[in-house]
C-alpha positions in Angstrom: 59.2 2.9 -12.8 55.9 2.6 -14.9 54.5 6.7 -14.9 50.7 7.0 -13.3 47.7 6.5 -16.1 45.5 9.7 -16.5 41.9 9.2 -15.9 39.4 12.0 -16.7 35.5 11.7 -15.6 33.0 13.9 -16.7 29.4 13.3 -14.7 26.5 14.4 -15.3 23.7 14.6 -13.0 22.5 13.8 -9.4 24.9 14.4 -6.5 24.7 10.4 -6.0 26.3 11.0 -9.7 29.5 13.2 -8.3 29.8 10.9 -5.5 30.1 7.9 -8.2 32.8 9.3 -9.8 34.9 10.2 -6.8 34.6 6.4 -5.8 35.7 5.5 -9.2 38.5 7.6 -8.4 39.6 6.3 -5.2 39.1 2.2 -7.1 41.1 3.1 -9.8 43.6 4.7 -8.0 44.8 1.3 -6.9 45.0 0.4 -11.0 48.0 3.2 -11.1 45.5 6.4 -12.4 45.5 9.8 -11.6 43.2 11.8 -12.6 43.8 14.8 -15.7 41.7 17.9 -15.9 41.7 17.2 -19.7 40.3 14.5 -21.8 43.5 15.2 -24.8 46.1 13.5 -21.9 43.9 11.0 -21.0 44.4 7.2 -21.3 40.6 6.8 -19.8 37.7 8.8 -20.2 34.6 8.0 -18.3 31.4 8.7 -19.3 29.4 9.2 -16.1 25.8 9.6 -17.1 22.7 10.5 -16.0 19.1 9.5 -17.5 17.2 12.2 -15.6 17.3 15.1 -17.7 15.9 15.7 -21.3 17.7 13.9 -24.7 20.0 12.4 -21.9 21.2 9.7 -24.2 21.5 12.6 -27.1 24.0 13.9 -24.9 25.9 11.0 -24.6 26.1 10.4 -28.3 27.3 13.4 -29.1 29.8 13.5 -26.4 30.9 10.3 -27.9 31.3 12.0 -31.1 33.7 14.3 -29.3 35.6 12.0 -27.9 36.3 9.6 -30.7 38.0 12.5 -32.3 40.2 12.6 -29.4 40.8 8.9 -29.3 41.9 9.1 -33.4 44.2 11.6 -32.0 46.0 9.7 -29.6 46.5 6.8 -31.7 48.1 9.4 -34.3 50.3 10.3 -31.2 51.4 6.5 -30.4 49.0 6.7 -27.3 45.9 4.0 -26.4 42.9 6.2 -25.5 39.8 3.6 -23.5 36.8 5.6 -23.1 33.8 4.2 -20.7 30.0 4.7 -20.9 29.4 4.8 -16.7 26.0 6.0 -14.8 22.3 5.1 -15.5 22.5 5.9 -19.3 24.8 2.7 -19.1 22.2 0.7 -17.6 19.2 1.7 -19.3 20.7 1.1 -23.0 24.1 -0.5 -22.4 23.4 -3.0 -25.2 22.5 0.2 -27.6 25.8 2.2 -27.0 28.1 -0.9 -27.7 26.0 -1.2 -31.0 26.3 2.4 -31.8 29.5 4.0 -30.4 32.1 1.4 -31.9 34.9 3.9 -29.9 33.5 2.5 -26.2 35.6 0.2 -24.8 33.5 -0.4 -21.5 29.8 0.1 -20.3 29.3 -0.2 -16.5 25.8 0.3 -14.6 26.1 2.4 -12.0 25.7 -0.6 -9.3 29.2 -2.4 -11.1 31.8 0.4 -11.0 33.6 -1.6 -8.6 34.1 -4.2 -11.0 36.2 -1.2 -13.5 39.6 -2.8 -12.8 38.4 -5.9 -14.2 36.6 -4.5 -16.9 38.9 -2.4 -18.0 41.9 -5.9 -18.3 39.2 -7.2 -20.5 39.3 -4.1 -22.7 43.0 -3.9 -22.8 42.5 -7.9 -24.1 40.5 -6.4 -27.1 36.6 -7.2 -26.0 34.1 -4.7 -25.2 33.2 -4.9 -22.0 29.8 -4.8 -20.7 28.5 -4.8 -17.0 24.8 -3.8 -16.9 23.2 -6.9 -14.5 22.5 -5.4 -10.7 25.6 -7.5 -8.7 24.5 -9.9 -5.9 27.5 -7.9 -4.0 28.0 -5.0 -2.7 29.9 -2.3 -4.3 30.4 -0.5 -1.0 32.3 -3.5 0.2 34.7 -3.9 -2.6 35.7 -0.1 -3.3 38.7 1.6 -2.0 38.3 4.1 0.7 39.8 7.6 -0.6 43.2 8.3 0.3 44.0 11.2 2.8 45.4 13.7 0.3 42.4 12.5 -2.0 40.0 13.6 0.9 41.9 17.3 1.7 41.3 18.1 -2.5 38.0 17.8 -2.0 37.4 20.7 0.6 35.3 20.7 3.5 32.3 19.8 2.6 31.8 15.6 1.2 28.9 13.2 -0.2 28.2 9.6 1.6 25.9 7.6 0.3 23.9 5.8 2.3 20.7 4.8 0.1 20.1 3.7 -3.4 17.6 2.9 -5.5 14.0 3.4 -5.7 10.4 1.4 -4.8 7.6 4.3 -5.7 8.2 4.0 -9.2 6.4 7.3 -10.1 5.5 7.3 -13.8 7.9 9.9 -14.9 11.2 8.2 -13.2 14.0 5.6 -14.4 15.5 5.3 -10.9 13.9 2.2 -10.1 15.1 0.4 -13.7 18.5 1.9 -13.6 19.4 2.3 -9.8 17.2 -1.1 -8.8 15.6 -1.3 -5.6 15.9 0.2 -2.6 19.0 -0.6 -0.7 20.6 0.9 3.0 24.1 0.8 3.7 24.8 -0.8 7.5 25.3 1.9 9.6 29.1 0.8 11.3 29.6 1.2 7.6 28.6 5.0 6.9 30.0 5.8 10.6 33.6 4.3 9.4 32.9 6.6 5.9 32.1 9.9 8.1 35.0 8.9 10.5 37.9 9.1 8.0 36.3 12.1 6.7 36.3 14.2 9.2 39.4 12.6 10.3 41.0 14.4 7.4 39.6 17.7 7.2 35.4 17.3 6.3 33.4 19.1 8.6 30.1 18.9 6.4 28.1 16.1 5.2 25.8 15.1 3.3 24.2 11.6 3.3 22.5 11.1 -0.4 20.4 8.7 -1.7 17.6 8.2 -4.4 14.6 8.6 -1.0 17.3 9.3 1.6 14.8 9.0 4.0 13.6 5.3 3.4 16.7 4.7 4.5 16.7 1.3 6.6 20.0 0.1 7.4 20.8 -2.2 10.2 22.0 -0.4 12.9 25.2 -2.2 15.5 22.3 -3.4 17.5 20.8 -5.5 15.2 17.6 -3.5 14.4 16.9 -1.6 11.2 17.7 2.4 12.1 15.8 5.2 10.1 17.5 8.5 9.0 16.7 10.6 11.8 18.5 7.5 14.3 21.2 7.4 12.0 21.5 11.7 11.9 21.2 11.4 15.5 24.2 8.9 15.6 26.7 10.7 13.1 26.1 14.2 14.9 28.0 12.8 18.0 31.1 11.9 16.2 33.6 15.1 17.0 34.2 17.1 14.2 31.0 16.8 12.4 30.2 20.3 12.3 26.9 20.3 9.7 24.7 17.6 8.4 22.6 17.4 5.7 20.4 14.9 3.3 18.9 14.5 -0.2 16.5 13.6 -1.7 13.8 13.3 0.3 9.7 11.9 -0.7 7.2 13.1 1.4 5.5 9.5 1.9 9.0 8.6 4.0 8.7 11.4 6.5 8.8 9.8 9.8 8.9 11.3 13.3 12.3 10.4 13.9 13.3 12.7 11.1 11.2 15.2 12.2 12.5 14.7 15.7 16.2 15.2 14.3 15.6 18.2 13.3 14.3 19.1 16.5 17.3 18.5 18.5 20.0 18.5 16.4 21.9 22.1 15.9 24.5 20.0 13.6 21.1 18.9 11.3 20.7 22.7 8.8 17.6 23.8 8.3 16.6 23.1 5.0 15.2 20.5 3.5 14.9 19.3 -0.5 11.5 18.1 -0.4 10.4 17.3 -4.2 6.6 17.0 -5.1 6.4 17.9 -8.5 3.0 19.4 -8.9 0.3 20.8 -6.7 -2.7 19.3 -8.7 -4.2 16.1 -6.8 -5.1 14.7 -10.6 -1.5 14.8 -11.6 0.0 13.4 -8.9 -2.9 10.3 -9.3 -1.0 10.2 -12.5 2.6 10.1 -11.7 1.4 7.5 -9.1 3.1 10.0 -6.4 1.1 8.0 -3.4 0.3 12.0 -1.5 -2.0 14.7 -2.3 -1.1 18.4 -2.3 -2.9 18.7 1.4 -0.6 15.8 2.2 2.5 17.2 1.8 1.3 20.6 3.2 0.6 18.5 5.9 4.6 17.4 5.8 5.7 20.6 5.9 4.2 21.8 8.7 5.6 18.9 10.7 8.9 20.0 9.5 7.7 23.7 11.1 6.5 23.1 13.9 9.4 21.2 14.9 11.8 24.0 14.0 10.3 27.5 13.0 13.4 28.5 10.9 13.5 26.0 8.7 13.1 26.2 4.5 12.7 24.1 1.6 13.5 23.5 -2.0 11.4 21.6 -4.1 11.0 19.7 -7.9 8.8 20.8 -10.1 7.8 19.4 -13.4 5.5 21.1 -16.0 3.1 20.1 -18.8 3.1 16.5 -17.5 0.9 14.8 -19.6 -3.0 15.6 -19.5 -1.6 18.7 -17.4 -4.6 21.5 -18.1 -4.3 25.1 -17.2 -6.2 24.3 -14.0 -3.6 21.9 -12.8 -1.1 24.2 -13.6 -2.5 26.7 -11.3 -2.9 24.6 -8.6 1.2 24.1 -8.1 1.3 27.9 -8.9 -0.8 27.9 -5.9 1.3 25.2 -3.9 4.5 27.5 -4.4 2.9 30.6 -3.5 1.1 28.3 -0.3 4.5 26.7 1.1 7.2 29.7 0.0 10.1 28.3 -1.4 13.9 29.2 -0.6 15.1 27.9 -3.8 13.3 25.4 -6.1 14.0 23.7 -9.7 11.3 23.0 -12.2 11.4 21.6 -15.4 9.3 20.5 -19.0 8.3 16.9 -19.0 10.1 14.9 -21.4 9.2 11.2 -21.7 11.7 8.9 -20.6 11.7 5.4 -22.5 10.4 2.4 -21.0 8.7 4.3 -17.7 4.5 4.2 -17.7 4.4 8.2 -18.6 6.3 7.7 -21.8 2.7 6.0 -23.3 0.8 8.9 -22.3 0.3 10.7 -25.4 -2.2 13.9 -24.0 0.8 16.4 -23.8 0.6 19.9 -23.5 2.2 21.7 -26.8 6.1 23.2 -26.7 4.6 26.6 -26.5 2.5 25.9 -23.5 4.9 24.5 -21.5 7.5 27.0 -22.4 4.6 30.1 -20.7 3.7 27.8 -17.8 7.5 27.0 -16.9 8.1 30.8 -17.0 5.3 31.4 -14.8 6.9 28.9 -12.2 9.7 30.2 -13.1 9.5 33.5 -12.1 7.3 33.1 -9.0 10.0 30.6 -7.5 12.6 33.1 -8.0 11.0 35.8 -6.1 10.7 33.4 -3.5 14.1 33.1 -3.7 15.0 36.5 -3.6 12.5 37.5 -1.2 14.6 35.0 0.9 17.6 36.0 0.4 16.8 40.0 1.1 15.7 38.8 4.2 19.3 37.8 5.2 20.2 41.5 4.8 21.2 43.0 8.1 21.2 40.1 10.1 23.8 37.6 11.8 24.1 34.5 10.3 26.7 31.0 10.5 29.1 30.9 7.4 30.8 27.4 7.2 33.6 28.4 5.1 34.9 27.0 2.1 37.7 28.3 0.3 39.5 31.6 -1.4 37.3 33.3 -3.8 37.9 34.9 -7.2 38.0 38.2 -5.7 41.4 38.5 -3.7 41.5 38.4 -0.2 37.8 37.2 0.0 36.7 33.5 1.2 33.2 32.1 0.0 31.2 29.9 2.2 27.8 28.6 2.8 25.2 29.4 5.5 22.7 26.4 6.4 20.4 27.6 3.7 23.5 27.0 1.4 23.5 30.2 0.1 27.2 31.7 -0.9 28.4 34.1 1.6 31.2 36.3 0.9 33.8 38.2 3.2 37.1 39.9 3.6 39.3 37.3 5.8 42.4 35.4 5.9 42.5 31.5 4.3 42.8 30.2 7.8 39.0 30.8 8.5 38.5 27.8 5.7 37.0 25.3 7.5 35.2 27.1 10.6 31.7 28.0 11.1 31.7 31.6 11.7 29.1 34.3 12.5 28.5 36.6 9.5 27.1 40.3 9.5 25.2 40.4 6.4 25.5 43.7 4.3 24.4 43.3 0.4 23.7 40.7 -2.1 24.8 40.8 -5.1 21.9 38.4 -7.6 22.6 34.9 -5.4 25.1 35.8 -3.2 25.5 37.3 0.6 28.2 39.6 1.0 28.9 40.8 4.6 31.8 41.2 6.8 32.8 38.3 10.2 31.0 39.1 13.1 33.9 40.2 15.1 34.6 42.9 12.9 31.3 44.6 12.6 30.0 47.6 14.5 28.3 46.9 17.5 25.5 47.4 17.1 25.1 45.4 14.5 21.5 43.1 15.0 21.6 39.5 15.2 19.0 37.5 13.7 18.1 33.7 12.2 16.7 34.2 8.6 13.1 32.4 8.9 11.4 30.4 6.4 
């Protein structure tokens, strides 16, 4: 009997990212893999990149570095190490990384992965194996669905994907060159997804995409269903306990969504809505199609539909021709909205988009004191937030066993952690939770149940 393969993946990245890899998972599975914690056991290493984030493809070369250490090493041992470039750093210089990093075997956009089985027989054959055109088919319909015990490792909580790509083509981003166009699943499709899910154990999820909400599949009736039709749809199925979505751009709002939110109790209250800077002159130039007012404007759709609900938000600083003025206009967006949680980041030119040949940048130093000023205003929003949990009763979807012994962590619809003293058998249930203390990003509090009575019960408000 031929003894399972070791696969290890390391992603980088987006949750479409982690969702990528488990599929790869599940597809290779079928190829006799398993995967290995460690990259010294493995046969294949994969690569799963991301081009988002600063010296992305720095990253990649050095980790390739790395790695062909570890593939000398297994030849010394008698052992044939492949290693795969995967993700959107694979589509954008997929050409480049065969030329460079003689120790890859296989480059795969991040629209191909499906085709890995067949890549990877032309690797063992001795070519290098390149897969960087977008497919006429559809990955969805050629991957293998995860197996049961596959599902139950991954806890309670899972990705579907239900949108990629990208049309806005903001001047900053490389979705729309490495993830292609935009593209819905049908929905019979994402229902049979969520189905064996929660079948086996899920009771949270998450539908992802590049702009979730341009999401357009065609629905059993023959019509093209938006997000907040489709939310609507996957809340009925029993066992769906939560629902969520990400990313979102304000321009794809639509009343259906809005609606959702409205009338769904298994649809948490809190919504990633990105907008990158408050300055109307600087979102002209990153070709964001909204003005500040406009997606104030968003918001307070979001609000008036349900009065509890917060958002997160992306932020980027010293965009280039970004003046002090600008600057204080997101500082003055933040401080308008009132974040929950929020990321922010320096601009770094990304080859091949339009921002990359804009050469009026704002020096190291001044970006550095602007994204510390951001910085520090979105995390006392944050913790403002969080504080306000304090003393109040709020529902814990729970996870799993903590660090600490006999404490389980879970997450309340804000996806803050919550921690409390309980048995494992709560993993999996929505419970209410008497807040205490927190401890820097953490709730800490004690079930419902357990606490005095006259403990107060409260929804934490945006």
């Amino acid at each position: 009997m031929t003894p399972p393969r070791k696969l290890h993946i390391k992603s980088y990245g987006c949750q479409m990212n982690v969702y990528d890899a488990q599929r790869m998972v599940d597809t290779l599975g079928g190829e006799g893999f398993v995967e290995t914690a460690s990259v010294d056991d493995a046969d294949l290493v994969i690569l799963n990149t991301c081009h988002i984030r600063e010296k992305a493809s720095e990253k990649v070369y050095s980790e390739l570095g790395r790695l062909r250490l570890a593939k000398d090493e297994a030849a010394r041992q008698g052992r044939t190490m492949k290693i795969a470039v995967a993700g959107c750093v694979a589509q954008a210089e997929g050409a480049e990384i065969i030329a460079r990093a003689p120790t890859v075997d296989v480059v795969v956009g991040p629209q191909s992965y499906h085709h890995l089985p067949d890549l990877l027989k032309r690797a063992a054959r001795g070519e290098r194996a390149i897969e960087t055109e977008f497919p006429a088919d559809d990955k969805f319909d050629h991957l293998a669905p995860p197996q049961r015990d596959a599902i139950r490792a991954r806890g309670i909580s899972a990705f579907v994907t239900v949108q990629e790509g990208c049309d806005k083509f903001c001047t900053f981003c490389v979705v729309p060159y490495t993830r292609g166009s935009e593209v819905s699943r049908q929905v019979s499709k994402i229902v049979d997804d969520v189905k064996r899910l929660v079948d086996n154990g899920v009771r949270e999820i998450t539908l992802i995409g590049q702009n979730v909400n341009a999401y357009h599949g065609a629905g059993p009736d023959g019509r093209s269903w938006s997000l907040g039709r489709l939310l609507s749809h996957l809340a009925a199925i029993p066992g769906v306990a939560r629902l969520r979505y990400s990313t979102s751009h304000p321009n794809d709002v639509d009343d259906s969504l809005i609606a959702a939110h409205r009338d769904l109790p298994e649809l948490m209250p809190f919504v990633h809505l990105p907008v990158q800077s408050g300055s109307d002159r600087i979102l002209a130039a990153m070709n964001r199609k909204h003005s500040a007012a406009d997606y104030q404007k968003v918001v307070d759709r979001f609000r008036s539909a349900r009065q509890d609900i917060a958002f997160s938000s992306d932020f980027i600083v010293g965009f280039p021709g970004e003046t002090e003025p600008d600057f204080r206009a997101t500082l003055a967006l933040v401080a308008q909205i009132g974040y929950a949680a929020a990321y922010s980041f320096k601009y770094s030119p990304r080859p091949g988009t339009p921002a990359a040949d804009m050469l009026e940048m704002a020096s190291a130093a001044e970006m550095d004191e602007r994204l510390e000023r951001l910085q520090t205003l979105i995390d006392s929003q944050q913790s403002a937030f969080n504080k306000a949990a304090i003393g109040t009763t709020v529902d814990v979807l729970f996870e799993r066993p903590a660090r600490n012994p006999g404490q389980i962590v879970g997450r309340t619809a804000y996806l803050q952690p919550a921690h409390v003293m309980a048995p494992d058998e709560i993993v999996g249930q929505v419970l209410p939770v008497r807040i205490d203390s927190l401890e820097r990003y953490s709730l800490l509090g004690a079930l419902a149940r357990d606490a005095t009575a006259s403990a107060p019960s409260a929804t934490i408000g945006a």
